[in-house]
MARLO-722985 format. One record per residue (C-alpha): y, z, x. Coordinates in Angstrom, 2 decimals. Layout:
% MARLO-722985
R       yy       zz       xx
R        Y        Z        X
...
This chain:
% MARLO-722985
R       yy       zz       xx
R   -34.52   -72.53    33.12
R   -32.14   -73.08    36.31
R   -29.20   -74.13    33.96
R   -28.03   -75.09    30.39
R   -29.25   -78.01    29.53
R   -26.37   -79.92    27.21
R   -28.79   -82.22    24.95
R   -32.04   -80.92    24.43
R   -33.08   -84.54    22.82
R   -31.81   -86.59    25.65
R   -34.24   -87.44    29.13
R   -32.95   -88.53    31.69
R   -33.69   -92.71    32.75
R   -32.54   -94.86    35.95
R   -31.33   -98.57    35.22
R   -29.07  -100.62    36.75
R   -28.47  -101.84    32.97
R   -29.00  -100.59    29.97
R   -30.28   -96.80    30.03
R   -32.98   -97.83    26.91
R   -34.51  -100.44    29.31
R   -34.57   -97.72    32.33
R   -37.76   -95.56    33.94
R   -38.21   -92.29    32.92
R   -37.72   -89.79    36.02
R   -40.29   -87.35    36.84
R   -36.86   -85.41    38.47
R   -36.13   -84.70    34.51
R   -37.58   -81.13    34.66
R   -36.05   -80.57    30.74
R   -38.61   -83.74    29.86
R   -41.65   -82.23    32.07
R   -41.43   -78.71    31.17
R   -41.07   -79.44    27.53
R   -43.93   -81.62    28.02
R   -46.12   -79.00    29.82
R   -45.35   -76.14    27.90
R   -46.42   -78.08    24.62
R   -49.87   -78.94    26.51
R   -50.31   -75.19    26.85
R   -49.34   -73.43    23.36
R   -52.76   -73.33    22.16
R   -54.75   -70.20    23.36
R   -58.58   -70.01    23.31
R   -59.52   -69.98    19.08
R   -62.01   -67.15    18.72
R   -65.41   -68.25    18.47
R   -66.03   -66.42    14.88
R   -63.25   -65.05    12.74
R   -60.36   -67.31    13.64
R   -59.11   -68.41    10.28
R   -57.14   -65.46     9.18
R   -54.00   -63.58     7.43
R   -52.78   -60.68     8.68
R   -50.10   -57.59     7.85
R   -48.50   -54.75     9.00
R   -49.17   -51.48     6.92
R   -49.55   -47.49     6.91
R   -52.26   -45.51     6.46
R   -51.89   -42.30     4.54
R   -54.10   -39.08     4.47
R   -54.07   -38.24     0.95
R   -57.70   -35.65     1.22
R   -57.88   -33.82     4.45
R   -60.94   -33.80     6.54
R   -60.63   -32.06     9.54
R   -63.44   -29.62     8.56
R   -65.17   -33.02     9.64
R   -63.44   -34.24    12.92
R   -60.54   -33.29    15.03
R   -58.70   -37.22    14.85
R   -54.82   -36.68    14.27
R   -54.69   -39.95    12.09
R   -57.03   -38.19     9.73
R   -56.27   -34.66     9.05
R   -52.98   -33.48     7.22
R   -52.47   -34.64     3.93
R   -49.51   -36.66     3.67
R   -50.02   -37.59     7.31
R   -48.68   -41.44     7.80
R   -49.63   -43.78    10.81
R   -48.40   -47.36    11.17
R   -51.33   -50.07    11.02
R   -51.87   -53.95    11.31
R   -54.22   -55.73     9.31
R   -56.36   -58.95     9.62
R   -58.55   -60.12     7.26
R   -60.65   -63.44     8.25
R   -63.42   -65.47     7.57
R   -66.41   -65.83     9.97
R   -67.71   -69.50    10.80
R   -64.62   -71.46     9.60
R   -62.44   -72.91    12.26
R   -58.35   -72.55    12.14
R   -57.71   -74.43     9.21
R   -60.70   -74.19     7.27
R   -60.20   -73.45     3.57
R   -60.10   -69.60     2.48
R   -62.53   -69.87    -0.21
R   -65.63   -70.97     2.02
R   -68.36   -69.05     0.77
R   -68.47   -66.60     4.17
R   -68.35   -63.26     4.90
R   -64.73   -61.88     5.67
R   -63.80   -60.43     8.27
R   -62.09   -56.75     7.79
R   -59.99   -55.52    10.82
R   -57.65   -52.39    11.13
R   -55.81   -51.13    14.30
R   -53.98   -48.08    13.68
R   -51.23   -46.97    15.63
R   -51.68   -42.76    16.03
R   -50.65   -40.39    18.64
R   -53.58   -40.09    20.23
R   -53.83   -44.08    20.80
R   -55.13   -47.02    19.11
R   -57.78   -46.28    16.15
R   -59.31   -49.52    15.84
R   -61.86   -50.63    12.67
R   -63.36   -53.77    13.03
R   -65.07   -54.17     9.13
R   -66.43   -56.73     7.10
R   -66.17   -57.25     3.02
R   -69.88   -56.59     2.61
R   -71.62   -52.87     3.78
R   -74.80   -54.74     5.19
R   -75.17   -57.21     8.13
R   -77.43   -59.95     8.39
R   -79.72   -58.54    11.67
R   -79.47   -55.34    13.36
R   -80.84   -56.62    16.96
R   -77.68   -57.82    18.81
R   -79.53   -60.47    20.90
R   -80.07   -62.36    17.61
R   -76.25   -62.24    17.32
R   -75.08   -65.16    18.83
R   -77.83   -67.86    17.30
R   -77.23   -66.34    13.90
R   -73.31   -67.46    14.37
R   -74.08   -70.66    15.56
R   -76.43   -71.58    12.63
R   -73.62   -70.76    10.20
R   -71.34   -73.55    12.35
R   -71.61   -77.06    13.19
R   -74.95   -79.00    14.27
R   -74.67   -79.58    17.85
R   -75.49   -83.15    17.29
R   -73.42   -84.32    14.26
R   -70.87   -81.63    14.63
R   -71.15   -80.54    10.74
R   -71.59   -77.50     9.47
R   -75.65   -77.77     8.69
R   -77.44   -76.15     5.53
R   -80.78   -76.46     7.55
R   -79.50   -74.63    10.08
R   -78.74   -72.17     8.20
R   -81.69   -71.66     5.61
R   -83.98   -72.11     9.07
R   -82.45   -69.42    10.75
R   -82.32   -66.70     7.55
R   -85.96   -67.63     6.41
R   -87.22   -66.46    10.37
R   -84.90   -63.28    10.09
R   -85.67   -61.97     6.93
R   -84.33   -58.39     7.46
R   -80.68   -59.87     6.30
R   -81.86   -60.62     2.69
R   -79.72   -58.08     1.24
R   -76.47   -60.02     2.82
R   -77.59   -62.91     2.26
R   -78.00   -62.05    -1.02
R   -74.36   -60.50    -1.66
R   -72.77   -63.50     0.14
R   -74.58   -66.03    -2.06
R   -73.28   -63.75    -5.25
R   -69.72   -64.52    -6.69
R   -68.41   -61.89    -3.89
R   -69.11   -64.55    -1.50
R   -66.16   -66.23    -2.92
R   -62.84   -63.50    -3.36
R   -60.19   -64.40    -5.32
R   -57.76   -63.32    -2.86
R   -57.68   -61.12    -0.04
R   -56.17   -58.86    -1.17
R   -59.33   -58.63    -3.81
R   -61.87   -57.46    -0.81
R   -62.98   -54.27     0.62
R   -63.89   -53.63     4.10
R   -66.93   -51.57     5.08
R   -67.64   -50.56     8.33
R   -71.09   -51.26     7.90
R   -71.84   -49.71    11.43
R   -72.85   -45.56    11.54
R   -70.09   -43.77    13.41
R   -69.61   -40.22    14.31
R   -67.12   -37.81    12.91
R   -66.70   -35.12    15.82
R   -65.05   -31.80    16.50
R   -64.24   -30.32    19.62
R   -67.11   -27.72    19.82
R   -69.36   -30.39    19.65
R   -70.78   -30.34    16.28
R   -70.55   -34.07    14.44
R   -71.38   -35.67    11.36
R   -72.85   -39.51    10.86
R   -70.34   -41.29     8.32
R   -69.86   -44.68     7.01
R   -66.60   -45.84     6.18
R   -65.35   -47.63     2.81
R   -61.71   -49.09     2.12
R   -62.53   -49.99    -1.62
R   -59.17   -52.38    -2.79
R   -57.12   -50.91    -5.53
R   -56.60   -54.15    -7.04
R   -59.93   -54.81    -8.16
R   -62.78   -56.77    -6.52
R   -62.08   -60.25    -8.83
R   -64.11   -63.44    -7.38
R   -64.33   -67.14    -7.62
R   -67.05   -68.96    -9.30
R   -68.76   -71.45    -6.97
R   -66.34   -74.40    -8.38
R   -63.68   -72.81    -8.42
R   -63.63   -72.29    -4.70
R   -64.61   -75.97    -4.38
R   -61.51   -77.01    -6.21
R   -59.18   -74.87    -4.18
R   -60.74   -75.34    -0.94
R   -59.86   -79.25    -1.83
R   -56.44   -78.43    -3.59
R   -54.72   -75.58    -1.96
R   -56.85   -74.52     1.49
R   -54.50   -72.19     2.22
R   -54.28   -69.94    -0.85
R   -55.21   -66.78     0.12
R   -52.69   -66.50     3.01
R   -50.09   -67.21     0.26
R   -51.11   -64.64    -2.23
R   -50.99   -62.07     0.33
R   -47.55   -63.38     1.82
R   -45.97   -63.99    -1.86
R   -47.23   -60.55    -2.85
R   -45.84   -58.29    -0.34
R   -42.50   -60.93    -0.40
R   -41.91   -59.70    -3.84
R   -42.86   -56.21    -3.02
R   -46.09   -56.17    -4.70
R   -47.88   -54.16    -1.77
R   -52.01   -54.36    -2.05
R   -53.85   -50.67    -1.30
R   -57.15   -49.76    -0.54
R   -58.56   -46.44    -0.96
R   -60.69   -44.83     2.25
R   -63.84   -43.31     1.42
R   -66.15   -41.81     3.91
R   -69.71   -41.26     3.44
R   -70.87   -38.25     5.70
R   -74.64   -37.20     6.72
R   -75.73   -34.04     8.91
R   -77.88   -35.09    12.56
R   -80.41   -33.65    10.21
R   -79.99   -35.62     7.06
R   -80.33   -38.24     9.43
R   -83.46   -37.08    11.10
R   -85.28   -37.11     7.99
R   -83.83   -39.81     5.80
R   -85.91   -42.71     4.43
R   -84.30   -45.68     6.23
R   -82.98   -45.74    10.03
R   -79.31   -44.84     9.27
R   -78.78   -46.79    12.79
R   -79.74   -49.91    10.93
R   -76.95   -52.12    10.06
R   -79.02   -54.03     7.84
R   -79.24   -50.94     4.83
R   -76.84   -49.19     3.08
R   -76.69   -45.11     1.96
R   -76.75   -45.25    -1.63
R   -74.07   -43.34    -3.22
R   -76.30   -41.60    -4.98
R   -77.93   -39.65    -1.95
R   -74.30   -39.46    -0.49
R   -71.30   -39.45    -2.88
R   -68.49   -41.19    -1.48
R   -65.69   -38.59    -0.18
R   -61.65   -39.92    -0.83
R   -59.80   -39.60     2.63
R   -56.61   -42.12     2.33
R   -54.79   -44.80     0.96
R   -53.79   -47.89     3.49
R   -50.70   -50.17     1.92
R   -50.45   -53.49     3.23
R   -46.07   -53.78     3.53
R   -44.82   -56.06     5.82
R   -45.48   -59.46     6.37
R   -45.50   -60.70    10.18
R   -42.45   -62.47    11.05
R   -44.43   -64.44    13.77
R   -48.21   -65.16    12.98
R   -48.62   -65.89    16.92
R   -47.45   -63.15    18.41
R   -48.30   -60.49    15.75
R   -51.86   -62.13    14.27
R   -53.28   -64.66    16.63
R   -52.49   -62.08    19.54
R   -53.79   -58.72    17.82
R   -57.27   -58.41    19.49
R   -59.53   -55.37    17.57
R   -62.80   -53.76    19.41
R   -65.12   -50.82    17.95
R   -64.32   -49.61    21.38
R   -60.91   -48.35    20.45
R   -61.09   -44.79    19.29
R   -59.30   -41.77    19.45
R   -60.60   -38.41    19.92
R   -62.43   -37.24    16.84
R   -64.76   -40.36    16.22
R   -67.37   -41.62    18.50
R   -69.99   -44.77    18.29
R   -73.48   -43.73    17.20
R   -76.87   -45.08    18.46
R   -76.27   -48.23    16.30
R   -77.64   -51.20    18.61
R   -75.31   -53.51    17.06
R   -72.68   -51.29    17.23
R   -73.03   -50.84    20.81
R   -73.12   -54.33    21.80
R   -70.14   -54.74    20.08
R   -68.08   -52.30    21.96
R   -68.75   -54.94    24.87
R   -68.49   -58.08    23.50
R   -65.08   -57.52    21.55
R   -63.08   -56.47    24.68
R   -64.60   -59.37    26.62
R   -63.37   -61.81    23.80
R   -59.88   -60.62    24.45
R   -60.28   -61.03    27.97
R   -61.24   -64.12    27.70
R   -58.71   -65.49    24.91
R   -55.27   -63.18    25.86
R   -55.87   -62.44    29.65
R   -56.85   -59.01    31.56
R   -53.92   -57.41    29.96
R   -54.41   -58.48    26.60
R   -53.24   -54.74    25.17
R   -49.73   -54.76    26.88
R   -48.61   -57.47    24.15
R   -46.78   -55.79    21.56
R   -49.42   -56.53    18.34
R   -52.05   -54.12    20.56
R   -49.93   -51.91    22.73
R   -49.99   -48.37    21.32
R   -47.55   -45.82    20.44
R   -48.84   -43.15    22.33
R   -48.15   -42.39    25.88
R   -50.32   -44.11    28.56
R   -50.99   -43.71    32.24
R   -53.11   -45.67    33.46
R   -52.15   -46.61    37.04
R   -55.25   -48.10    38.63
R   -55.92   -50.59    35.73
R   -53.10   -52.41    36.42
R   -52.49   -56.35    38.34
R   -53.99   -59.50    36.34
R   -52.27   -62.79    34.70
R   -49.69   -61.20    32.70
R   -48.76   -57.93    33.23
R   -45.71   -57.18    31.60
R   -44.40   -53.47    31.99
R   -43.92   -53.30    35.33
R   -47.36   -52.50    36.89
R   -46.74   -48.85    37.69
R   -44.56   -49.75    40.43
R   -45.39   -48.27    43.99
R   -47.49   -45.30    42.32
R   -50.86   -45.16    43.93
R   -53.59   -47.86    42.58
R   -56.78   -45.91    42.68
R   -58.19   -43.21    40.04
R   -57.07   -39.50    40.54
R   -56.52   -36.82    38.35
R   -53.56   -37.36    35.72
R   -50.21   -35.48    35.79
R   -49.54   -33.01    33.38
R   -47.80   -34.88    31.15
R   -48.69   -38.46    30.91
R   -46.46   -40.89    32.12
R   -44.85   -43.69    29.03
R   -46.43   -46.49    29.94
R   -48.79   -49.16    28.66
R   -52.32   -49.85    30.22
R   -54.29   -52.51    29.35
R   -57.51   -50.93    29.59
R   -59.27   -50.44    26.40
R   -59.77   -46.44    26.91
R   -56.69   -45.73    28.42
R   -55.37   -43.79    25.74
R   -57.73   -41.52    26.85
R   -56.81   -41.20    30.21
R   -53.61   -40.80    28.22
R   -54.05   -37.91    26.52
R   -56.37   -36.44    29.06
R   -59.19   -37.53    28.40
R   -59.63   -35.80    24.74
R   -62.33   -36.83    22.39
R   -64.74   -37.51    25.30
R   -67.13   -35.01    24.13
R   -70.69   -34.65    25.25
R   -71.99   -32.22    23.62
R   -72.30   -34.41    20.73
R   -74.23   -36.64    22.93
R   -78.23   -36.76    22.63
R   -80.07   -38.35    24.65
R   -84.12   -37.73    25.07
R   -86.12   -38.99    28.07
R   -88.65   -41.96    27.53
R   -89.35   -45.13    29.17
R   -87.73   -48.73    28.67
R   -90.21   -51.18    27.10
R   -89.10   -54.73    25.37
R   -88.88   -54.09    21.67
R   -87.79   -56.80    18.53
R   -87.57   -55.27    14.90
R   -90.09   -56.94    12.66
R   -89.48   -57.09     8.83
R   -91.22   -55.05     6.57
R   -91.50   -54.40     3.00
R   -88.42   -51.87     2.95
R   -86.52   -54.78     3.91
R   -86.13   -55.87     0.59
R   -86.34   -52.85    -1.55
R   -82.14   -52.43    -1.39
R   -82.39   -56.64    -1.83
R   -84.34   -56.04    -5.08
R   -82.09   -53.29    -6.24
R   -78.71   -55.90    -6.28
R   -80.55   -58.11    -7.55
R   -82.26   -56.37   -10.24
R   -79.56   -53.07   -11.28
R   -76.69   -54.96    -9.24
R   -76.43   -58.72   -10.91
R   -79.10   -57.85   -14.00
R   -76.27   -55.66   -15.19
R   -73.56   -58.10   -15.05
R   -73.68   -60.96   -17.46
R   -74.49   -64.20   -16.08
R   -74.72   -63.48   -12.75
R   -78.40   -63.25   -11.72
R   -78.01   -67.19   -13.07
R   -75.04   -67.92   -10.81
R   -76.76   -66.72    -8.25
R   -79.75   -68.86    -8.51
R   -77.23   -72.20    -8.69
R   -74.96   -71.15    -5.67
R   -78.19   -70.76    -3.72
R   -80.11   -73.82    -4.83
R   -76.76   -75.51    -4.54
R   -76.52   -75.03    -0.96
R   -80.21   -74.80    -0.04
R   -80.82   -78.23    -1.76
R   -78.82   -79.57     1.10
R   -80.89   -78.30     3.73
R   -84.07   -80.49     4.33
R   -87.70   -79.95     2.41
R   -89.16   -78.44     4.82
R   -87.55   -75.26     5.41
R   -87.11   -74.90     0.91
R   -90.80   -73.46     1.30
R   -89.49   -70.56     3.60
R   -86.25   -69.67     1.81
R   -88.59   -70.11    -1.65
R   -91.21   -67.07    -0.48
R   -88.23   -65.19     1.39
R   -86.71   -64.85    -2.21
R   -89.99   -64.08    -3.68
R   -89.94   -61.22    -1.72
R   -87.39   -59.79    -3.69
R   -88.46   -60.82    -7.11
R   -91.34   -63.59    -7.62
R   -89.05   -64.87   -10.65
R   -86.02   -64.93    -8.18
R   -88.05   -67.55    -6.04
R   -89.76   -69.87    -8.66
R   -86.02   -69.97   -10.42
R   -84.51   -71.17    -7.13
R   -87.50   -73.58    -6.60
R   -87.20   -75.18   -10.16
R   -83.10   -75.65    -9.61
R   -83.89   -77.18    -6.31
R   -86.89   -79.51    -6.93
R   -85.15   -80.25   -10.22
R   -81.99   -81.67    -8.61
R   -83.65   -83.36    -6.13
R   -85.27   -85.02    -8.27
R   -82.70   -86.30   -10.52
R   -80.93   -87.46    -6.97
């Protein structure tokens, strides 16, 4: 970087012949710092949900809600806010295939006045545990045996048939919406209960739904074979090609909203991640419409550097007492510390529109807008108006906008005593489990049978002894569901 350099191809050699038979110089600092930088242009892969596509986007109130919360972003009809998308799938390396049979990934930062508004989703409304200790071990059995370094069906059947409270996942992702035909063919559910709150302290419990506009059209089981052999990379170019020729996708938001006591009294724990809220006891309520418009013009610096946490909200929404929820408010900053750097929201995919001043958050690998200067390092009550600048503290929009949405009345919290505790699985684990599979599937044509084969397909290459497990865990739901995967299972092992 000292001066022009005239050839970039060239390195420099000393020879008292020919250059071609000459040493190469370790003086050349063109040949070493092209050399060094290319060692370095890879950046920590996330550990789940690093095969993705991404977009930016805007987000547009179309019903208005604030009779339910005081957020900017969502009250106003015709209110805009500029968002960026990415939509991944969960155990797949970078460059994996997009049809793996997975869950995908849903994430959605929007850019508001009030800061960041970050939604960190998945395509299915239920999770697989709701006991965030289990979280790690139930990502590693979905990825590669420690041992032969391939992704293991024992593994996996082992680890659902011992945490049976995630049938009703499992039992979506091993349905044809395990396999979308596109992205841009998903929804995104936050699957975690927030809160909706107002500044005298009243809130409501809500779930949120972005329900795509296109459709929700899947892949049969070979079909995303064939592709994942023919064209890995499909889904990032249907999204690409489609907004290139101006053919934007939309989803529709739709809330779901309970009273505190609705909540108190409702059949299943609505802190459970593992259950939904059938529509049916609460209607889903239209909020907006989010447009995917732009495609990135650098995936590196607008995708593979966007980092999304549940811990990103403005005022008007707050995390509930969901366990997983509240684990993941930690672990999904600490990611992107670990991956980006300290200062991982000063890059431009994550830095927010709003003003920020955030003074003593500031030093760290790569700070990059100016680090306050000579203002003073230590916390102390903000100026009246807040000063432009970027923090890269997760909650300093906050600070940024004094502190608004920080509201503790909403807050309850009741005295008791801290004790170990593990959920066990009961019975009303499977009752939503037996509903998809028996109102869900038994309405669609063909599908309770596609079912059975893109289970015993997979499960027959896990080894006998965990098929009794996953055989009695599907029994669970439906003693037919069970003997039909057995048959299919024992069947084509025998014919192997």
């Amino acid at each position: 970087m000292g001066c022009p350099y005239a050839n970039p191809t060239s390195a420099q050699r000393f020879s008292a012949g020919s250059p071609v038979k000459g040493l190469m110089l370790l003086q050349d600092t063109q040949l070493i710092e092209t050399l060094a930088h290319f060692n370095r242009e890879r950046i920590p892969e996330r550990v789940v949900h690093a095969h993705a596509v991404g977009a930016w986007g805007e987000f547009e109130v179309t019903h208005d809600i604030s009779h339910l919360t005081s957020a900017k972003f969502l009250t106003g009809v015709g209110k805009k806010s500029k968002t960026l998308s990415r939509i991944s799938t969960v155990g797949g390396e970078r460059g994996s295939a997009d049809t793996a049979r997975d869950v995908r990934g849903w994430a959605l930062k929007i850019f508001t006045e009030e800061g960041n508004q970050d939604f960190v989703f998945n395509d299915i409304p239920v999770f697989f545990i709701r006991d965030p200790i289990k979280f790690p071990s139930l990502n590693r059995s979905h990825k590669r045996h420690p041992a032969t370094n391939i992704t293991d069906a024992t593994m996996f059947w082992d680890f659902h048939a011992h945490n049976q409270e995630g049938i009703h996942a499992l039992m979506l992702i091993f349905s044809d919406r395990g396999t979308p035909k596109s992205v841009r063919h998903v929804n995104g559910y936050s699957g975690h209960t927030y809160k909706l709150t107002k500044p005298d302290g009243t809130f409501h419990y809500v779930k949120f739904h972005f329900k795509a506009n296109q459709g929700n059209e899947t892949l049969t089981n070979d079909e995303a074979a064939r592709l994942a052999g023919q064209d890995p990379d499909n889904h990032a170019a249907d999204l690409h090609n489609a907004i290139e020729a101006g053919n934007f996708p939309s989803w529709t938001l739709y809330i779901q909203a309970m009273t505190p006591e609705q909540s108190e009294a409702y059949r299943w724990n609505v802190f459970d991640m593992t259950k939904v809220w059938p529509h049916a006891d609460f209607p889903l309520q239209p909020v907006g419409k989010l447009t995917f418009n732009k495609n990135p013009d650098n995936y590196f610096a607008e995708i593979e550097q966007a980092a999304f946490s549940p811990s990103t909200m403005v005022p008007g929404l707050a995390p509930s007492a969901d366990p997983m929820l509240q684990a993941r408010m930690f672990a999904y900053p600490d990611a992107a510390r670990y991956r980006l750097g300290v200062n991982y929201q000063q890059l431009p995919p994550n830095r927010p529109v709003a003003p920020v001043y955030c003074p003593f958050q500031r030093d760290g690998r790569a700070t990059i807008n100016g680090n306050y200067g000579g203002e003073a390092n230590y916390v102390r009550p903000p100026p009246p108006h807040p000063h432009p600048r970027v923090s890269s503290s997760s909650s300093a929009s906050r600070v940024g906008v004094g502190k608004l949405g920080r509201i503790s009345e909403h807050e309850v919290w009741a005295a008791g005593s801290v004790a170990e505790y593990a959920s066990e699985v009961t019975e009303e684990d499977f009752v939503q489990a037996r509903v998809f599979w028996g109102e869900v599937l038994g309405r669609q044509e063909g599908q309770q049978e596609a079912f059975v084969r893109n289970v015993a397909a997979h499960l027959s290459k896990a080894k006998p002894e965990v098929w009794q497990g996953v055989f009695d865990m599907f029994s669970r739901v439906a003693p037919e569901l069970g003997e039909a995967i057995r048959n299919v299972v024992v069947g084509e092992r025998k014919e192997l």
